[in-house]
C-alpha positions as CSV (number, residue, x, y, z in Angstrom):
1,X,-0.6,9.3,-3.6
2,X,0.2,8.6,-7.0
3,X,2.1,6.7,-9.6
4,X,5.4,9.2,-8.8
5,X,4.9,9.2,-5.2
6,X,3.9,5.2,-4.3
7,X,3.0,4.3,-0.8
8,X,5.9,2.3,0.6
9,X,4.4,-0.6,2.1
10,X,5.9,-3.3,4.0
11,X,4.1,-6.8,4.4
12,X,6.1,-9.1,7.1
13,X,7.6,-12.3,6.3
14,X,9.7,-14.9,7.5
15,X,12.4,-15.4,5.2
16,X,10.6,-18.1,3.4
17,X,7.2,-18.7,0.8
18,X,4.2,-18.1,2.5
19,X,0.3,-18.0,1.1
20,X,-0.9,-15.0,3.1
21,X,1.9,-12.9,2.0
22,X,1.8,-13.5,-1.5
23,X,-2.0,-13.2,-1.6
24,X,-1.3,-9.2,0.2
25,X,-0.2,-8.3,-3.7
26,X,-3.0,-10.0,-5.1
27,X,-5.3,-8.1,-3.3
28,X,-3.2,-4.6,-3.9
29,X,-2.8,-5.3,-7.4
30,X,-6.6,-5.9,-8.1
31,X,-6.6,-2.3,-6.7
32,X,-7.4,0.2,-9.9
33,X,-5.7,3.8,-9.4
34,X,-3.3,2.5,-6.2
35,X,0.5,2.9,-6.3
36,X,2.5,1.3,-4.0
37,X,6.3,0.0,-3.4
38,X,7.0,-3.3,-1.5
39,X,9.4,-2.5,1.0
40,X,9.6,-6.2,1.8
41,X,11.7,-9.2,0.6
42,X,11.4,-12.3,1.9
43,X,14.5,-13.4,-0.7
44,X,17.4,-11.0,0.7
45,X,18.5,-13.1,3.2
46,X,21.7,-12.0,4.2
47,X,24.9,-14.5,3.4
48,X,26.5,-14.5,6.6
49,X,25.5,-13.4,10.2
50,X,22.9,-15.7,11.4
51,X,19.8,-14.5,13.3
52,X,21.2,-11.3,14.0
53,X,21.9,-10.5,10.6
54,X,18.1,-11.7,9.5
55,X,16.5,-9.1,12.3
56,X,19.0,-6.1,10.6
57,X,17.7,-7.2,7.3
58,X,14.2,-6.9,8.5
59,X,14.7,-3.6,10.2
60,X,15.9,-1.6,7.4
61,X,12.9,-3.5,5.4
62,X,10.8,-1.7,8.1
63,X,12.7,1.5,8.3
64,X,11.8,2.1,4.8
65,X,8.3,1.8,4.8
66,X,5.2,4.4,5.8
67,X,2.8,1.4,7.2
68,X,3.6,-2.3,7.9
69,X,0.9,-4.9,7.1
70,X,0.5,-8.0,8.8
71,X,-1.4,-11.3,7.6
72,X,-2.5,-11.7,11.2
73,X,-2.3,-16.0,10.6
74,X,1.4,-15.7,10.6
75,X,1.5,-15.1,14.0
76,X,0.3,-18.3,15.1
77,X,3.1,-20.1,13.0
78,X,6.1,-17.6,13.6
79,X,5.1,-15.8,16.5
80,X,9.0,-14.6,17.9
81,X,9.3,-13.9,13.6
82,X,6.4,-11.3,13.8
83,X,6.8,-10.3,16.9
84,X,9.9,-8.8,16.4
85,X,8.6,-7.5,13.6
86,X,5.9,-6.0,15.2
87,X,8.2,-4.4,17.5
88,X,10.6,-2.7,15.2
89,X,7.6,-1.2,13.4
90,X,6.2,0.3,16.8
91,X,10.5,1.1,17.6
92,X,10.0,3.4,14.4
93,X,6.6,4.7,14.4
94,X,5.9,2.7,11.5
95,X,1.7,2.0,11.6
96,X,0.6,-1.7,11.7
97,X,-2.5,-3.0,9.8
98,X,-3.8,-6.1,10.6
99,X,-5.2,-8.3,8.3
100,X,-7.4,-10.6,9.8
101,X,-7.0,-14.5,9.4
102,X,-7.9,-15.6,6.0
103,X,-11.1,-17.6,5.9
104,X,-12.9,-16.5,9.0
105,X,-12.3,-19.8,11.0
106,X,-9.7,-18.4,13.6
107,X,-9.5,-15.1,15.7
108,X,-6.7,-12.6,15.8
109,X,-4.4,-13.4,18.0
110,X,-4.6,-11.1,21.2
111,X,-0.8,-9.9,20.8
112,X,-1.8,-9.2,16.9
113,X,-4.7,-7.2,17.8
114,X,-3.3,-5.2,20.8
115,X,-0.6,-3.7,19.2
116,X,-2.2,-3.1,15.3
117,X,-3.3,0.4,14.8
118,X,-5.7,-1.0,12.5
119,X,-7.8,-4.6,11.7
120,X,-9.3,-5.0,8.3
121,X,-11.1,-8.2,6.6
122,X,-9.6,-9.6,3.2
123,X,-11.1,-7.2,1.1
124,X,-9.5,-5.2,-1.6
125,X,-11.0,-1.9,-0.8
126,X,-10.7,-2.2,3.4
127,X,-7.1,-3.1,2.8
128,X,-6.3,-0.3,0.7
129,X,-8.7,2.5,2.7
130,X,-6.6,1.5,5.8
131,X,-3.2,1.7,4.0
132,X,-4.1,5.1,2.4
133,X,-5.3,6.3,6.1
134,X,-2.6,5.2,8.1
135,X,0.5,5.6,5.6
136,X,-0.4,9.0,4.7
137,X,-3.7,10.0,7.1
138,X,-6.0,10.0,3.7
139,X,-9.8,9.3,4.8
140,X,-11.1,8.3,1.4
141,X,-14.9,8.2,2.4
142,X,-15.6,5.8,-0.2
143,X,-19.4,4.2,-0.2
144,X,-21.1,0.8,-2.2
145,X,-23.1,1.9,-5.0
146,X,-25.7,-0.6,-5.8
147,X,-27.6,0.2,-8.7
148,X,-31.4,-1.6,-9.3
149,X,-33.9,-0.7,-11.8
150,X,-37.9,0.1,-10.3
151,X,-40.7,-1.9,-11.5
Protein backbone atom coordinates (compact mmCIF):
# COMPACT_ATOMS: atom_id res chain seq x y z
CA UNK A 1 0.00 0.00 0.00
CA UNK A 2 0.90 3.36 -0.77
CA UNK A 3 0.05 6.87 -1.78
CA UNK A 4 -0.24 5.49 -5.73
CA UNK A 5 -2.03 2.40 -4.80
CA UNK A 6 -4.63 3.56 -1.81
CA UNK A 7 -6.71 0.94 -0.12
CA UNK A 8 -10.29 1.40 -1.41
CA UNK A 9 -12.36 1.35 1.55
CA UNK A 10 -15.98 1.50 1.87
CA UNK A 11 -17.70 2.65 5.25
CA UNK A 12 -21.69 1.96 5.09
CA UNK A 13 -24.16 4.54 5.34
CA UNK A 14 -27.61 5.32 5.02
CA UNK A 15 -28.06 7.93 2.69
CA UNK A 16 -28.04 10.53 5.36
CA UNK A 17 -25.39 12.40 8.16
CA UNK A 18 -24.46 10.13 10.73
CA UNK A 19 -21.74 10.50 13.79
CA UNK A 20 -20.13 7.07 13.56
CA UNK A 21 -19.45 7.41 9.91
CA UNK A 22 -17.97 10.57 9.86
CA UNK A 23 -15.83 9.82 12.90
CA UNK A 24 -14.43 6.39 10.53
CA UNK A 25 -12.27 9.35 8.61
CA UNK A 26 -11.28 10.89 11.70
CA UNK A 27 -9.85 7.96 12.88
CA UNK A 28 -8.09 7.03 9.21
CA UNK A 29 -6.94 10.42 8.83
CA UNK A 30 -5.08 10.59 12.28
CA UNK A 31 -3.33 7.52 10.65
CA UNK A 32 0.46 8.73 9.60
CA UNK A 33 1.86 6.75 6.38
CA UNK A 34 -2.03 5.21 5.42
CA UNK A 35 -3.53 5.78 1.97
CA UNK A 36 -6.85 5.07 1.36
CA UNK A 37 -9.86 5.99 -1.10
CA UNK A 38 -13.53 6.29 0.23
CA UNK A 39 -15.53 4.17 -1.91
CA UNK A 40 -18.57 5.50 -0.10
CA UNK A 41 -20.97 8.47 -0.48
CA UNK A 42 -23.72 8.91 1.57
CA UNK A 43 -24.62 12.25 -0.85
CA UNK A 44 -25.17 10.38 -4.42
CA UNK A 45 -28.46 9.59 -3.94
CA UNK A 46 -29.78 8.77 -7.14
CA UNK A 47 -32.65 11.38 -8.59
CA UNK A 48 -35.17 9.03 -9.54
CA UNK A 49 -35.82 5.20 -8.83
CA UNK A 50 -36.81 4.95 -5.27
CA UNK A 51 -35.52 2.17 -2.98
CA UNK A 52 -34.39 0.15 -5.80
CA UNK A 53 -32.29 2.72 -7.23
CA UNK A 54 -30.69 3.52 -3.49
CA UNK A 55 -29.60 -0.42 -3.11
CA UNK A 56 -27.88 -0.09 -6.94
CA UNK A 57 -26.21 2.91 -5.72
CA UNK A 58 -24.93 1.13 -2.81
CA UNK A 59 -23.86 -1.94 -4.69
CA UNK A 60 -21.63 -0.39 -7.06
CA UNK A 61 -20.29 1.70 -3.82
CA UNK A 62 -19.52 -1.85 -2.57
CA UNK A 63 -18.35 -3.34 -5.73
CA UNK A 64 -15.60 -0.98 -5.75
CA UNK A 65 -14.14 -1.42 -2.62
CA UNK A 66 -11.30 -4.17 -1.19
CA UNK A 67 -12.96 -4.20 2.55
CA UNK A 68 -16.26 -2.76 3.86
CA UNK A 69 -16.27 -1.17 7.37
CA UNK A 70 -19.10 -1.13 9.53
CA UNK A 71 -19.82 1.29 12.67
CA UNK A 72 -21.45 -1.67 14.26
CA UNK A 73 -24.15 1.11 16.16
CA UNK A 74 -25.74 1.62 12.86
CA UNK A 75 -27.24 -1.56 12.95
CA UNK A 76 -29.46 -0.93 15.75
CA UNK A 77 -30.89 2.21 14.03
CA UNK A 78 -31.06 0.98 10.22
CA UNK A 79 -30.85 -2.53 10.52
CA UNK A 80 -32.71 -3.63 6.76
CA UNK A 81 -30.08 -0.36 5.64
CA UNK A 82 -26.99 -2.41 6.85
CA UNK A 83 -28.15 -5.47 6.40
CA UNK A 84 -28.38 -5.17 2.92
CA UNK A 85 -25.32 -3.85 2.94
CA UNK A 86 -23.87 -6.48 4.66
CA UNK A 87 -25.15 -8.81 2.20
CA UNK A 88 -23.89 -7.31 -0.93
CA UNK A 89 -20.46 -7.17 0.55
CA UNK A 90 -20.57 -11.03 1.46
CA UNK A 91 -22.55 -11.32 -2.52
CA UNK A 92 -19.00 -9.91 -3.68
CA UNK A 93 -16.41 -11.21 -1.41
CA UNK A 94 -15.90 -7.93 -0.20
CA UNK A 95 -14.33 -8.39 3.72
CA UNK A 96 -16.44 -6.71 6.55
CA UNK A 97 -14.76 -5.02 9.63
CA UNK A 98 -16.66 -4.33 12.45
CA UNK A 99 -16.26 -1.55 14.43
CA UNK A 100 -17.55 -2.07 17.70
CA UNK A 101 -20.18 0.43 19.21
CA UNK A 102 -18.68 3.62 20.10
CA UNK A 103 -18.43 4.20 23.85
CA UNK A 104 -18.41 0.64 25.26
CA UNK A 105 -22.05 0.83 26.65
CA UNK A 106 -23.81 -1.54 24.06
CA UNK A 107 -22.79 -4.97 22.48
CA UNK A 108 -22.44 -5.87 18.89
CA UNK A 109 -25.35 -6.81 17.67
CA UNK A 110 -25.35 -10.70 17.05
CA UNK A 111 -26.21 -10.37 13.14
CA UNK A 112 -23.12 -7.61 13.10
CA UNK A 113 -20.93 -9.96 14.66
CA UNK A 114 -21.79 -13.27 12.88
CA UNK A 115 -21.23 -12.23 9.61
CA UNK A 116 -17.94 -9.60 10.16
CA UNK A 117 -14.78 -11.17 9.22
CA UNK A 118 -13.28 -9.01 11.72
CA UNK A 119 -14.23 -6.79 15.22
CA UNK A 120 -11.98 -4.01 16.20
CA UNK A 121 -12.36 -1.27 19.13
CA UNK A 122 -12.17 2.52 18.19
CA UNK A 123 -8.75 2.79 17.95
CA UNK A 124 -6.75 4.24 15.21
CA UNK A 125 -4.10 1.53 14.91
CA UNK A 126 -6.72 -1.67 15.32
CA UNK A 127 -8.81 -0.05 12.69
CA UNK A 128 -6.12 0.42 10.31
CA UNK A 129 -4.13 -3.17 11.20
CA UNK A 130 -7.56 -4.89 10.32
CA UNK A 131 -8.09 -2.86 7.13
CA UNK A 132 -4.40 -3.43 5.85
CA UNK A 133 -5.06 -7.37 6.81
CA UNK A 134 -8.21 -7.93 5.31
CA UNK A 135 -8.07 -5.56 2.16
CA UNK A 136 -4.86 -6.71 1.13
CA UNK A 137 -3.85 -9.81 3.65
CA UNK A 138 -0.86 -7.43 5.22
CA UNK A 139 -0.04 -8.72 8.93
CA UNK A 140 1.77 -5.59 10.07
CA UNK A 141 2.98 -7.06 13.55
CA UNK A 142 3.08 -3.77 15.01
CA UNK A 143 3.83 -3.68 19.07
CA UNK A 144 3.42 -0.57 21.91
CA UNK A 145 6.69 0.81 22.75
CA UNK A 146 6.72 2.33 26.14
CA UNK A 147 9.82 3.94 26.95
CA UNK A 148 10.69 4.68 31.00
CA UNK A 149 13.91 5.84 32.33
CA UNK A 150 15.62 3.48 35.52
CA UNK A 151 16.25 4.99 38.76
Amino acid sequence: MSEDNPIKIFVTHVFEEDADYSRVFEYLESSTNFFYENCSDPNNIPPSGGKEALKEELRTQIQQAEVVLLPASMYTTHKDWISYQMIAAQATSTPIVALEPFGGVEEMHPDVAQRADGKVMWNERLIVDAIRQHARGENTTRFETIEFEMP
